[in-house]
C-alpha positions as a Markdown table, in Angstrom:
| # | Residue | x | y | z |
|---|---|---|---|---|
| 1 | Unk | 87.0 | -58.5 | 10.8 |
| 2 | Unk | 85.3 | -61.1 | 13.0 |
| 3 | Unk | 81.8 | -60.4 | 12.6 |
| 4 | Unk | 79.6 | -62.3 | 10.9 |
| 5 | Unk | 79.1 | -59.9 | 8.0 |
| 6 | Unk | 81.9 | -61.2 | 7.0 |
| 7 | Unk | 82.1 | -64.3 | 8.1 |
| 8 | Unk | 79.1 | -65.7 | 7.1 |
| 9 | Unk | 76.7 | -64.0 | 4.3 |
| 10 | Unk | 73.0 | -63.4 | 5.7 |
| 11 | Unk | 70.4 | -65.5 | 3.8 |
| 12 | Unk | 67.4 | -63.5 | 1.8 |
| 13 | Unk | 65.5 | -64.0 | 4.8 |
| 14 | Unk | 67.5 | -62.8 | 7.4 |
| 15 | Unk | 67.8 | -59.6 | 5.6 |
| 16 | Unk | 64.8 | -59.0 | 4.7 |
| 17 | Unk | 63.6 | -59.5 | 8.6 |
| 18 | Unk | 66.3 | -57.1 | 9.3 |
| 19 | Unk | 65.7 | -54.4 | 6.3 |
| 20 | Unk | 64.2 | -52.1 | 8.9 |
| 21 | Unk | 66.6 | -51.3 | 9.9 |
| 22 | Unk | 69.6 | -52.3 | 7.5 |
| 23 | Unk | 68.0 | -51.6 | 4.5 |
| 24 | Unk | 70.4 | -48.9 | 3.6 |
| 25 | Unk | 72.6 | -50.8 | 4.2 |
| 26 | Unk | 76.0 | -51.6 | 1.8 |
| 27 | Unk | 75.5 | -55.0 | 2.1 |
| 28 | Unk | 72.0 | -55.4 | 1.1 |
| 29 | Unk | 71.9 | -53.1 | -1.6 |
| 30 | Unk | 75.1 | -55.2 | -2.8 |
| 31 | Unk | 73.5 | -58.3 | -2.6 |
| 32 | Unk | 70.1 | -57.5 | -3.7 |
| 33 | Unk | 68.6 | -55.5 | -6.9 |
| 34 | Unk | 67.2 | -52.1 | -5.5 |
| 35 | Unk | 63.9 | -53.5 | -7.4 |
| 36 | Unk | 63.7 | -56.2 | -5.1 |
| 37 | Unk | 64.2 | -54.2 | -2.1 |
| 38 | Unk | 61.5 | -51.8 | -2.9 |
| 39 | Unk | 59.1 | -54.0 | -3.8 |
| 40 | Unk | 59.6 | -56.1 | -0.5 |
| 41 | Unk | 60.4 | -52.7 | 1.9 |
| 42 | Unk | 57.8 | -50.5 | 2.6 |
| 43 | Unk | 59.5 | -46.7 | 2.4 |
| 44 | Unk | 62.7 | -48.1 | 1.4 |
| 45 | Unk | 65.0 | -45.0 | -0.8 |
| 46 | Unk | 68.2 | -45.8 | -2.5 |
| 47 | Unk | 70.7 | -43.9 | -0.8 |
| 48 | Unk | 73.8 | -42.3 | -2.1 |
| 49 | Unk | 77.2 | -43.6 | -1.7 |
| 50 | Unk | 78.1 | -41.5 | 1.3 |
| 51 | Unk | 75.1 | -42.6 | 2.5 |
| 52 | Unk | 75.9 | -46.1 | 2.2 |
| 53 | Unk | 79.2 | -45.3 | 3.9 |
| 54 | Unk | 77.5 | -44.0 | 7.0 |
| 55 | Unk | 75.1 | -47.0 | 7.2 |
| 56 | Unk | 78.3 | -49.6 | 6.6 |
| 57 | Unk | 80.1 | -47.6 | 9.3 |
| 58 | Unk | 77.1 | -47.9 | 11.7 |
| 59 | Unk | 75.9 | -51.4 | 10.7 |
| 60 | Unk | 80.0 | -52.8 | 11.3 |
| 61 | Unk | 80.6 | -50.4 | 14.5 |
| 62 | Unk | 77.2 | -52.3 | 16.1 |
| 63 | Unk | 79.4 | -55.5 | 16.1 |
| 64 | Unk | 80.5 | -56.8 | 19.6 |
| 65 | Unk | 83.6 | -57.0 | 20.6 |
| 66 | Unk | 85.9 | -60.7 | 21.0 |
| 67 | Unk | 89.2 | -61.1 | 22.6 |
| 68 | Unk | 91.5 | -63.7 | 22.4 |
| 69 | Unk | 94.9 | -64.1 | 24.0 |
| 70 | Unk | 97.7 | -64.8 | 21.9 |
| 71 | Unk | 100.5 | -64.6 | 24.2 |
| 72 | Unk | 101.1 | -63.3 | 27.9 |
| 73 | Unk | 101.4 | -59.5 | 26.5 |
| 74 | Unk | 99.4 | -59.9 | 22.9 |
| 75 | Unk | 95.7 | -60.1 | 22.4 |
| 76 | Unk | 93.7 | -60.1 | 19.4 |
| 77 | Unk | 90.3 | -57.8 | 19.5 |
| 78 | Unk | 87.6 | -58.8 | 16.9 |
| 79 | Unk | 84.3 | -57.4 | 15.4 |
| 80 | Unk | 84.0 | -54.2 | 14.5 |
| 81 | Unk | 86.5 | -53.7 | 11.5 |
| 82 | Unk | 89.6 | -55.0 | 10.7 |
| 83 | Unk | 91.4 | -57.1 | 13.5 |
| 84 | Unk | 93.2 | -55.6 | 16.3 |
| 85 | Unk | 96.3 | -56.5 | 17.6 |
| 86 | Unk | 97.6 | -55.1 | 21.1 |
| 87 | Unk | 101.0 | -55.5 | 22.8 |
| 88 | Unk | 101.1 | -54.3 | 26.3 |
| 89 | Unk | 103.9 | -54.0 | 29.1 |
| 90 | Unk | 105.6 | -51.3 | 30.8 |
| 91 | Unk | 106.5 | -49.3 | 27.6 |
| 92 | Unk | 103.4 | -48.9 | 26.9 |
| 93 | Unk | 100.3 | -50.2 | 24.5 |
| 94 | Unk | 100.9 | -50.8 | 21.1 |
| 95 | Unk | 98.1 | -51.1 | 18.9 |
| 96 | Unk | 97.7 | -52.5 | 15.4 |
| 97 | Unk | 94.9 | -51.0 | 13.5 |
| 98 | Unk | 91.6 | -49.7 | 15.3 |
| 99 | Unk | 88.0 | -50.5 | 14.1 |
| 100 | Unk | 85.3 | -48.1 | 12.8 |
| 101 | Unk | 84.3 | -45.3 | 14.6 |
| 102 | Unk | 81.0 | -46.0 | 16.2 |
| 103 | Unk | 83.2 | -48.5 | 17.5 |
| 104 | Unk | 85.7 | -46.2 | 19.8 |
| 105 | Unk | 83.8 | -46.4 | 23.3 |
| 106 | Unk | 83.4 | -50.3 | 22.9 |
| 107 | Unk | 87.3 | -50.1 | 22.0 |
| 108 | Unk | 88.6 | -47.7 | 24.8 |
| 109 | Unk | 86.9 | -50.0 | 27.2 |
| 110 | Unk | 88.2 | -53.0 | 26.0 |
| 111 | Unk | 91.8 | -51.3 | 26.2 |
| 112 | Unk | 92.1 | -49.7 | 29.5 |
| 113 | Unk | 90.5 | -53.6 | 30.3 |
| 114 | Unk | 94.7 | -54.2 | 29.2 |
| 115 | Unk | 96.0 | -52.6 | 31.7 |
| 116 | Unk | 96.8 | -49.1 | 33.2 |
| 117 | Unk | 100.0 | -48.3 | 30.8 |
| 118 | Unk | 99.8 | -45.5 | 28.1 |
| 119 | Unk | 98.7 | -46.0 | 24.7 |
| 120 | Unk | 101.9 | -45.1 | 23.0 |
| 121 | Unk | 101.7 | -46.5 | 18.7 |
| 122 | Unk | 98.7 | -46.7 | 16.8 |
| 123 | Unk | 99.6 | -48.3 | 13.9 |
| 124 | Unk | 97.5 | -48.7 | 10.2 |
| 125 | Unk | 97.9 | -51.9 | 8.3 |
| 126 | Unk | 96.6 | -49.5 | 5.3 |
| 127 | Unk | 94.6 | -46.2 | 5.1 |
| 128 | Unk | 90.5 | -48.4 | 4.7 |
| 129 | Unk | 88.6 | -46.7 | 6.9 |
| 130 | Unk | 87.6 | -50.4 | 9.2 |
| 131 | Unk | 91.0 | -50.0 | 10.1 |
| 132 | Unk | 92.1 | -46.4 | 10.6 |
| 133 | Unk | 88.6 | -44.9 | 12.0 |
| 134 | Unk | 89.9 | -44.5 | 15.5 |
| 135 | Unk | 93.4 | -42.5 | 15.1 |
| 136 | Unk | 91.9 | -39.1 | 16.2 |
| 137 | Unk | 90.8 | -40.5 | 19.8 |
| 138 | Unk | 94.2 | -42.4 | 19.8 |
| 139 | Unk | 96.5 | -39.7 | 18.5 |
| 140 | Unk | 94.3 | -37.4 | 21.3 |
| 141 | Unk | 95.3 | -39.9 | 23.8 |
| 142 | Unk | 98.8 | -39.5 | 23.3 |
| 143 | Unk | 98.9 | -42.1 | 20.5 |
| 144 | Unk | 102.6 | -41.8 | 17.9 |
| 145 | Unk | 100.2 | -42.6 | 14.7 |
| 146 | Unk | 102.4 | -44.5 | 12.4 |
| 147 | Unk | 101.8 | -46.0 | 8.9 |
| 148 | Unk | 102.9 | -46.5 | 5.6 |
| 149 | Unk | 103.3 | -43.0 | 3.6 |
| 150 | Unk | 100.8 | -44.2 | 1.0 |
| 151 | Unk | 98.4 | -44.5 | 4.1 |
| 152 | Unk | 98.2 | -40.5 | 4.8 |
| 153 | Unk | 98.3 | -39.5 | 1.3 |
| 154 | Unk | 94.9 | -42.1 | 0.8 |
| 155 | Unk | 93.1 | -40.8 | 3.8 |
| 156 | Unk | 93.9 | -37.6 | 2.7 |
| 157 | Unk | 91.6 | -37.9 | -0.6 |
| 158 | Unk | 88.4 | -38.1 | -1.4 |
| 159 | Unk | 87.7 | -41.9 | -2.6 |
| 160 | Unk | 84.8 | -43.6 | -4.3 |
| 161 | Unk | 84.0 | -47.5 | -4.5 |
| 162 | Unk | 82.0 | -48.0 | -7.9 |
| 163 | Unk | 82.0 | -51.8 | -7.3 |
| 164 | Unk | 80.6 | -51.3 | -3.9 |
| 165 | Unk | 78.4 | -47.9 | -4.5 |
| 166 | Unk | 80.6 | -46.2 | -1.8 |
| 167 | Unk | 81.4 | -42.3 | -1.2 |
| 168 | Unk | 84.8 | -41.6 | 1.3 |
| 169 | Unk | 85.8 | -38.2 | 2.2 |
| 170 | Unk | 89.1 | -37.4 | 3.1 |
| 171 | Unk | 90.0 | -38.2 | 6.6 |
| 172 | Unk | 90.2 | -34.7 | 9.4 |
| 173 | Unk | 93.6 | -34.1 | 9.9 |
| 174 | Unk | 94.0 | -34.9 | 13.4 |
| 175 | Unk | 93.1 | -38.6 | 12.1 |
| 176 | Unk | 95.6 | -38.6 | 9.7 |
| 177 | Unk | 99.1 | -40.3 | 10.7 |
| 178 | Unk | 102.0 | -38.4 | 12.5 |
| 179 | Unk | 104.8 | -40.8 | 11.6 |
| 180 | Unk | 105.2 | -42.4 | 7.8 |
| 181 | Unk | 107.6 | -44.3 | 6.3 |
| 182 | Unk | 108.7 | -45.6 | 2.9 |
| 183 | Unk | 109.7 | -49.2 | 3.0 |
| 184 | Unk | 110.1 | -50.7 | 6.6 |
| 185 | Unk | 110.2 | -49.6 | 10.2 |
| 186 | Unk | 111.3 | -51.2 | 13.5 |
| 187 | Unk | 110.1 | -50.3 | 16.7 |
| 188 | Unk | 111.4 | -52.1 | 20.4 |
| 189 | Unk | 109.0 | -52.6 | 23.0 |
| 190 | Unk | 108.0 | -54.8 | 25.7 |
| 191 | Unk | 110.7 | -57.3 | 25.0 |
| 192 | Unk | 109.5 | -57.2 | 21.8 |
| 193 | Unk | 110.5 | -56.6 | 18.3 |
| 194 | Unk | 108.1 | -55.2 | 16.0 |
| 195 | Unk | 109.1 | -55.2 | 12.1 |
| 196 | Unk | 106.8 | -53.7 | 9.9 |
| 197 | Unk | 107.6 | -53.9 | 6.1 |
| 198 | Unk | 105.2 | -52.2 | 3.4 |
| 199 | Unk | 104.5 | -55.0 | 0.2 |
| 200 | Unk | 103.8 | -54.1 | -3.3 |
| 201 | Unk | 100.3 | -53.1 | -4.4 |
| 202 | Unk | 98.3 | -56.0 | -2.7 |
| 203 | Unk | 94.7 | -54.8 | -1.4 |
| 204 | Unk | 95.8 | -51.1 | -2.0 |
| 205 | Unk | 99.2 | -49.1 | -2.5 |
| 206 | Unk | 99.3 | -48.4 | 1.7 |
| 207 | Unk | 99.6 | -52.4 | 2.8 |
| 208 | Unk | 102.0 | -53.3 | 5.6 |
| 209 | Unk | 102.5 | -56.6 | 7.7 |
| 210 | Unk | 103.5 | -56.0 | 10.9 |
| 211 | Unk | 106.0 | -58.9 | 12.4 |
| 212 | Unk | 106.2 | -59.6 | 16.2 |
| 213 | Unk | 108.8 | -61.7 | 16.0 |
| 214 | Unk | 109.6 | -63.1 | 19.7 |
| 215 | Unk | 105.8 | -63.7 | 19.9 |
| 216 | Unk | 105.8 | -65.4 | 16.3 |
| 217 | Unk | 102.9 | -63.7 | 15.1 |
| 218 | Unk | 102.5 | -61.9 | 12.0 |
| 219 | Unk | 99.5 | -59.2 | 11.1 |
| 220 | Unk | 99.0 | -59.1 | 7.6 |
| 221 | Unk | 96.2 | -56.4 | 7.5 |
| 222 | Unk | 94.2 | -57.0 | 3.9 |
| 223 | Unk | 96.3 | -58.6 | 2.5 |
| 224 | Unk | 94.9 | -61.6 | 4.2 |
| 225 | Unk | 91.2 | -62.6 | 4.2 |
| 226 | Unk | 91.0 | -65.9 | 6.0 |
| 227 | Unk | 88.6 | -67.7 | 4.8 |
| 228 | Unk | 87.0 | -65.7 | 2.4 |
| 229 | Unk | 87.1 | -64.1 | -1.2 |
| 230 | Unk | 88.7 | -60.6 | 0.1 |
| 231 | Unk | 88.0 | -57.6 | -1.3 |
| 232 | Unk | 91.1 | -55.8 | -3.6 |
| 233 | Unk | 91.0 | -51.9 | -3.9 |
| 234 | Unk | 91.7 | -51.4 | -7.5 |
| 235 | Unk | 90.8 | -47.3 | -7.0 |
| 236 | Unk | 93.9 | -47.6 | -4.4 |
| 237 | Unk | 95.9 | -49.4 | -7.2 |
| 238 | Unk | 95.5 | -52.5 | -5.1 |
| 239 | Unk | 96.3 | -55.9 | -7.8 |
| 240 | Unk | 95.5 | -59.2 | -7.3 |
| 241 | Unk | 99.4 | -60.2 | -8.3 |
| 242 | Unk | 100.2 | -58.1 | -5.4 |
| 243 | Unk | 98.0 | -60.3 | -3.0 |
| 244 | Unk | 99.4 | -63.1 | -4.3 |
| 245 | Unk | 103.1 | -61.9 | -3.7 |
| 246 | Unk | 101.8 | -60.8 | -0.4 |
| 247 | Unk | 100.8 | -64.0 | 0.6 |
| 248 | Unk | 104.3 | -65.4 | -0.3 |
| 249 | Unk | 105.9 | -62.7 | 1.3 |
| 250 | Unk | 103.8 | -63.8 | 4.9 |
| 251 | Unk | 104.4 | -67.6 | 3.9 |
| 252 | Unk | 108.0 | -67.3 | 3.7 |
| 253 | Unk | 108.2 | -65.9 | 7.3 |
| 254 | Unk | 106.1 | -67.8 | 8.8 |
| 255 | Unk | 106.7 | -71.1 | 10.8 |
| 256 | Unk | 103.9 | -74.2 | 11.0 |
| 257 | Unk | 103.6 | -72.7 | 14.3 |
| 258 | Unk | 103.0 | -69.0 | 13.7 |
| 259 | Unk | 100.2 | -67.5 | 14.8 |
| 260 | Unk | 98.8 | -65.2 | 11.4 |
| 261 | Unk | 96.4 | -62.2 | 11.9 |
| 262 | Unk | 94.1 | -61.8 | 8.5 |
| 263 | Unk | 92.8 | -58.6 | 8.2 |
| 264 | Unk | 89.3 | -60.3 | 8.2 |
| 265 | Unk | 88.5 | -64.0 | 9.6 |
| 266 | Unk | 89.4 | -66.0 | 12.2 |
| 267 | Unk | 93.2 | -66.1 | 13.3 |
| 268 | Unk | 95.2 | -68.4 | 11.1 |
| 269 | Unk | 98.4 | -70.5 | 10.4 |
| 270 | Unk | 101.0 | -71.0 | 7.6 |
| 271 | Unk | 98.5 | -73.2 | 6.2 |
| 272 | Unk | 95.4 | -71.4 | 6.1 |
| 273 | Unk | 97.4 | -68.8 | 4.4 |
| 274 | Unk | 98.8 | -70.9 | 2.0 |
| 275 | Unk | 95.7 | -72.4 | 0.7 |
| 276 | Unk | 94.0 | -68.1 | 0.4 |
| 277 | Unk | 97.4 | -67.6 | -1.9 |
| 278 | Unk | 96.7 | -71.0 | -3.7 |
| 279 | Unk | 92.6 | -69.7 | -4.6 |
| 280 | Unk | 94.2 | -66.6 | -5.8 |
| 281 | Unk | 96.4 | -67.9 | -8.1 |
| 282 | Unk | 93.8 | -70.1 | -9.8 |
| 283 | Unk | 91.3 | -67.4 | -10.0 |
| 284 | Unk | 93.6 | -64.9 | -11.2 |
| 285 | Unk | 94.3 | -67.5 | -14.1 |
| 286 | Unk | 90.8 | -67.5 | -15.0 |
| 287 | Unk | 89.8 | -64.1 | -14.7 |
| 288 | Unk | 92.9 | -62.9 | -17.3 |
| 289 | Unk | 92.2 | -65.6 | -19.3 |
| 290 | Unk | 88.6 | -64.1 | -19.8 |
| 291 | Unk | 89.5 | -60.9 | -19.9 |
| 292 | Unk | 92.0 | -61.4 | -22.8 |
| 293 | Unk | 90.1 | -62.9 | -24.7 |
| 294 | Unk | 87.8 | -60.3 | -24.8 |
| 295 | Unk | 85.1 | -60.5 | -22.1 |
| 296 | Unk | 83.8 | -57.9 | -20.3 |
| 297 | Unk | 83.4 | -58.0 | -16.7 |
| 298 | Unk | 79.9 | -58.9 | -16.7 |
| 299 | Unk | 80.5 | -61.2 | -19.3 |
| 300 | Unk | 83.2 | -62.6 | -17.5 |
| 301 | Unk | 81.1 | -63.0 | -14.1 |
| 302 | Unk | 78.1 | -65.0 | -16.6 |
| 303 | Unk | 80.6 | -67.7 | -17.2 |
| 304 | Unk | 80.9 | -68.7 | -13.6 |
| 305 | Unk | 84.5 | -69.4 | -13.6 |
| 306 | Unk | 84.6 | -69.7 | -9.8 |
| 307 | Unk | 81.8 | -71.5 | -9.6 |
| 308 | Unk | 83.7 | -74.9 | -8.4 |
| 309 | Unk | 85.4 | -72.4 | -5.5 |
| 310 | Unk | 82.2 | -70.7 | -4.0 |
| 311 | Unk | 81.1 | -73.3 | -2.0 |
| 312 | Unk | 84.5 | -73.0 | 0.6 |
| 313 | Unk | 85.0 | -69.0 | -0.5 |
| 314 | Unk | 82.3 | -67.1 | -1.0 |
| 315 | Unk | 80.9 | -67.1 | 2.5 |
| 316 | Unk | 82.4 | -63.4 | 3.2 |
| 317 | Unk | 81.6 | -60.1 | 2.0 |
| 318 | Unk | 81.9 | -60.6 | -1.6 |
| 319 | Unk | 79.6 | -63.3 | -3.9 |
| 320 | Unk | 81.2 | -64.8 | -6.6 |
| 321 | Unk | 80.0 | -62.6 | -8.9 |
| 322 | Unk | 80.9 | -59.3 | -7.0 |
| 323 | Unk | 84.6 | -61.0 | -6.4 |
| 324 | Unk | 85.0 | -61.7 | -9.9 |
| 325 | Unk | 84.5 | -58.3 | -10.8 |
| 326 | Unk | 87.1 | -56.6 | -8.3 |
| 327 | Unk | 90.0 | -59.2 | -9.8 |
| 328 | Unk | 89.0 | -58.0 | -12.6 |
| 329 | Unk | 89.4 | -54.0 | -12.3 |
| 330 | Unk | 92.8 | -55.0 | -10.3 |
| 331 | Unk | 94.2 | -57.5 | -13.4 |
């Protein structure tokens, strides 16, 4: 995702100018005690985890869209959820992964803005709900929806976030996907060749990287943040050793001049991807080296083990502290 929640992390100020409006908010109840809020909110109510879902779904969905132009038929869509890929041509559109909800009219537009063909794939990096929101209005559309198997038996379930306070029911079935597979897929379109190969456990148990090879660029759903500490569903069996194989897996197929598609962040290159795969390694060191030796989570987070890494990573949606507990649930 493009948009500046996680890009950029809102200073006290801004949210509290904001907390009108965004006090229910995931964010702001993550980053600030409820005590604090309450004392600086007038009417402000702690509100359940579904509740929080709702008002992350509606605060991300708000987010304008971007598009950039990656080659003649590829362009990459930004802002509200994870980041969209679409290849268009006379076989139709074929779109990687699809926003949140609120999101779908800003996203229709922005895709019949592509050209009159029919939207014939809609394709899920993994079953998180930034990234799979819009399959029913896709699959209604005509849309073959086509993911990972892992991915239909997540959104199938009911899933809570206790590190994030968050409350998922299980998807409607007509938003569930209408194609699976097990390992890897290829699909032929538009002159192009789409490989899409599932990894081990990485951000969940559902990841896949989606390969354009003619165009060079890679989508790596999750398993990428660029930029940023990312976020690693340990509920969804997601491990940071998976990440970090992940990460080689995208490195060795990339070229210097490959054009990589994070799940969240700006698009990046061989490098950028290297150096995300180099900060997990060393904070996966530290992390199991406190958490051998005995220290809780919280403990773990009091030590400030990352504390020499913030400064270029923890500009995202996760603080240190926050991060530091979800490598720790997925060690």
């Amino acid at each position: 995702m493009t948009s500046d929640l996680f890009q950029k992390r809102p200073t006290r100020r801004e949210l509290l100018r904001g907390s009108a409006t965004l006090a229910g908010s995931a964010f702001l109840a993550q980053l600030f005690p409820a005590s604090l809020i309450r004392a600086a909110v007038p009417g402000y109510a702690p509100q359940t985890p579904a509740e929080r879902a709702a008002a992350f779904r509606a605060q991300v969905g708000a987010t304008p869209i971007q598009s950039q132009k990656l080659t003649d038929n590829l362009t990459l869509i930004s802002g509200p959820g994870g980041n969209v890929v679409v290849l268009t041509g006379p076989d139709g559109k074929f779109i990687v992964d699809n926003f949140v909800s609120p999101a779908w009219p800003k996203l229709k537009e922005t895709l019949d803005g592509l050209g009159n063909a029919p939207i014939k794939y809609a394709i899920d990096t993994h079953w998180h709900f930034d990234h799979t929101d819009n399959n029913a209005p896709l699959h209604a559309a005509g849309a073959v929806v086509l993911a990972h198997e892992n991915t239909k038996k997540r959104m199938a379930e009911v899933h809570d976030v206790p590190v994030l306070n968050l409350h998922f029911d299980p998807s409607p079935a007509d938003a569930l996907p209408t194609q699976t597979f097990s390992s890897s897929h290829k699909l032929q379109a538009n002159s192009e060749t789409l490989t899409l190969e599932h990894v081990a456990p990485a951000h969940t148990d559902s990841d896949i990287h989606v390969h354009f090879e003619k165009a060079n660029v890679l989508h790596m759903g999750d398993t990428f943040f660029n930029n940023a500490y990312p976020f690693i569903d340990a509920g969804s069996d997601g491990k940071i050793a998976g990440m970090i194989a992940a990460a080689d897996k995208g490195i060795a197929l990339a070229s210097n001049d490959t054009k990589i598609v994070p799940g969240h962040g700006p698009l990046g290159t061989k490098a950028d991807l290297t150096k995300s795969r180099d900060m997990l390694v060393v904070v996966r060191d530290r992390i199991q080296k406190l958490k051998s030796a005995g220290k809780t989570a919280q403990e773990a987070a009091a030590e400030k083990p990352l504390a020499d890494l913030d400064a270029a990573w923890a500009k995202g949606m996760l603080t240190s502290d926050l991060f530091i507990q979800v490598v720790y649930l997925s060690l």
